[in-house]
C-alpha angles and dihedrals in degrees: 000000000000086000095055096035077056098057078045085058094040088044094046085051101045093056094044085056090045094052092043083055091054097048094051095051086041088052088042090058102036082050080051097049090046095056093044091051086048093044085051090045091054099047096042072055108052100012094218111185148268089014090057107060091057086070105033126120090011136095097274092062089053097052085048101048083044089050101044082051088064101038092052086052099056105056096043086053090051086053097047089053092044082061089070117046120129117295118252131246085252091049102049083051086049088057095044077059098052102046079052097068095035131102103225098200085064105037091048086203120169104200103192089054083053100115105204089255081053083055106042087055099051077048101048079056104047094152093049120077107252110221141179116228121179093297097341135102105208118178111188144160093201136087113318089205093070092034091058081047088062084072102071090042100044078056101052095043095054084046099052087029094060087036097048088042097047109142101015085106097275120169123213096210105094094189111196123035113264122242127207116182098207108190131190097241149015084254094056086043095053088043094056105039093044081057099032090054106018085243150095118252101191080176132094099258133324140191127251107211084195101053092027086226138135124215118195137141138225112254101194089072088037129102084278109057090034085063079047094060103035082048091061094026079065091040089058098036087062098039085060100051087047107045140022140195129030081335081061102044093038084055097053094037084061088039092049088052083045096061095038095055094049085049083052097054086048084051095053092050084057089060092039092061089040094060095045101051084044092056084057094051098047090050090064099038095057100037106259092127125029135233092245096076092236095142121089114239096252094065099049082039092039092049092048091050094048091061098026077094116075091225091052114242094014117163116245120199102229091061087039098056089045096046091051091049090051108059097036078059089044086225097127114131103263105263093226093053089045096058096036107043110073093217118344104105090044090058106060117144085236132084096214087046094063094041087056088054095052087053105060092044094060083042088057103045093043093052087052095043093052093040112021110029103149090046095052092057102041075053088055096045089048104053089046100057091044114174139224090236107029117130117274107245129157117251093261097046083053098048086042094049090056099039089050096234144097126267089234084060090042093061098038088059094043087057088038082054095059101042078051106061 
């Protein structure tokens, strides 16, 4: 009976070490396929060669592309949370501070609807006014007067912006109220973002997923409306030493409309920015791009620029004259190198390079707008719920498949388009 009590015990033990060993090797190889899903996940990512062309156009690329989504999601996601965790005892005190020295009449601010990432962002600018505009939370150091102006056109673009994208998969729902940090001058501009996002912003505004916040400057008080001034202050300086009587006055009253049209325009380039980073941050509010980064650059870039006009997809004659240029020189990006590259095309060297760049986009995304709207938008839906086994198509098969036409007429329209505008 002991002896046989004794082979129960050695059994019992000799499959506990088997399944240990098991285990273990089970555990070794489901370590090996994590890292390779990661690995896979890295170079669809950052498509790093040689390694990735081995990959490239198969199934694999697919998966990888599917798993750094998540991934990427993930995080931002786990960012956007960490915003939001309770406030602390010092922070509530630091607000104290800051209601305190704020007007309340002008700053319009409702304490008790201030979620804590409401109240981290009015902290993290402690020198600028915090104020409540519509559903926005705006903290600024310029001139109140254009701050209060972003209302009516923060209205009308989510208005046009929610008409124009019906159908695209848009949600109503905005979620978390939108911040926009408005300062006074590039310099500003340049000092905050540099601390709000650990990084240099050498454009004229730009949008934080993460934070849902716009940066942007007023240009009028920027290098460019100060050479305004000084221009006219020596204009006038000089009137006055050469005429006298009603010529004089007729003279500075012209000069005076002058100035004010070119610091107008600078006015109107403020809005502009305003509407595109807006766009930007609307298309991720209410769920036209995803957290995961799936979608190419000319089409987030392309959609801002659309609705950065107050009429949406209006020419301007700036894009209009280089696009022109451009294809009578035959020195557009190639179209099929544009959709399919992520940034490429959006980090030359040159400043005209970029533009370009811009400019096609608008001029893409515009042509499908105005021709293909369904299809653009079946194109958009469909990049944004990728899939793990979706087939692996480059961005302008995938755009072509959902429009119904070739990428050769695609093209040709594209060029017929230009010469059109």
């Amino acid at each position: 009976m002991a002896e046989k009590t004794k082979t129960e015990n050695i059994d019992k033990k000799s499959f506990k070490v088997k399944l240990l060993r098991r285990s273990i090797i089970l555990s070794y190889f489901s370590s090996l396929i994590v890292l390779f899903i990661v690995l896979l996940a890295i170079i669809t990512n950052r498509q790093p060669q040689p390694f990735y062309s081995w990959i490239q156009n198969s199934k694999l690329e697919s998966f990888g592309k599917f798993v750094a989504g998540l991934i990427i999601e993930q995080k931002v996601s786990m960012q956007i949370d960490a915003e939001n965790n309770p406030l602390t005892e010092d922070e509530l005190k630091s607000l104290d501070e800051v209601i305190e020295k704020t007007d309340s009449e002008v700053t319009k601010l409702q304490v008790d609807s201030l979620e804590p990432r409401d109240v981290r962002f009015i902290l993290a600018n402690k020198d600028l006014i915090p104020i409540q505009l519509g559903d926005y939370l705006i903290t600024t150091n310029a001139d109140l007067e254009n701050v209060y102006s972003f209302g009516k056109v923060l209205d009308d673009l989510y208005v046009k912006f929610v008409n124009e994208m019906h159908g695209s998969g848009i949600s109503i729902d905005r979620g978390k109220r939108p911040h926009i940090c408005f300062l006074k001058n590039r310099a500003h501009y340049v000092s905050i973002s540099q601390k709000a996002t650990r990084g240099f912003h050498d454009s004229l505004g730009f949008f934080s997923p993460v934070k849902n916040c716009i940066f942007l400057f007023s240009r009028r008080h920027s290098l460019e409306g100060l050479e305004v001034i000084e221009k006219f202050e020596n204009a006038e300086h000089k009137a006055k030493s050469l005429f006298k009587g009603e010529y004089l006055e007729d003279y500075l009253v012209k000069l005076d409309d002058q100035r004010e049209n070119y610091l107008g325009r600078l006015d109107d380039e403020t809005l502009c920015t305003l509407r595109h980073e807006g766009t930007h941050q609307l298309a991720h509010m209410l769920g036209i791009h995803s957290l995961r980064g799936f979608e190419k650059r000319w089409l987030t870039e392309g959609i801002a620029q659309y609705f950065e006009t107050a009429i949406p997809g209006k020419v301007r004659p700036a894009k209009k004259e280089k696009l022109q240029k451009y294809l009578e020189s035959d020195k557009l990006f190639p179209w099929q190198d544009l959709i399919n590259s992520d940034d490429g095309s959006f980090k030359k060297s040159a400043h005209k390079e970029r533009q370009l760049a811009y400019s096609q986009s608008w001029l893409l995304v515009r042509h499908l707008m105005h021709n293909y709207k369904q299809g653009f938008f079946d194109y958009i839906k469909a990049v944004k719920n990728t899939g793990a086994l979706d087939d692996s198509l480059t961005e302008i098969e995938i755009l072509c498949k959902n429009i119904g036409i070739s990428k050769k007429e695609l093209i040709k329209k594209l060029h017929l388009e230009i010469k059109n505008l």
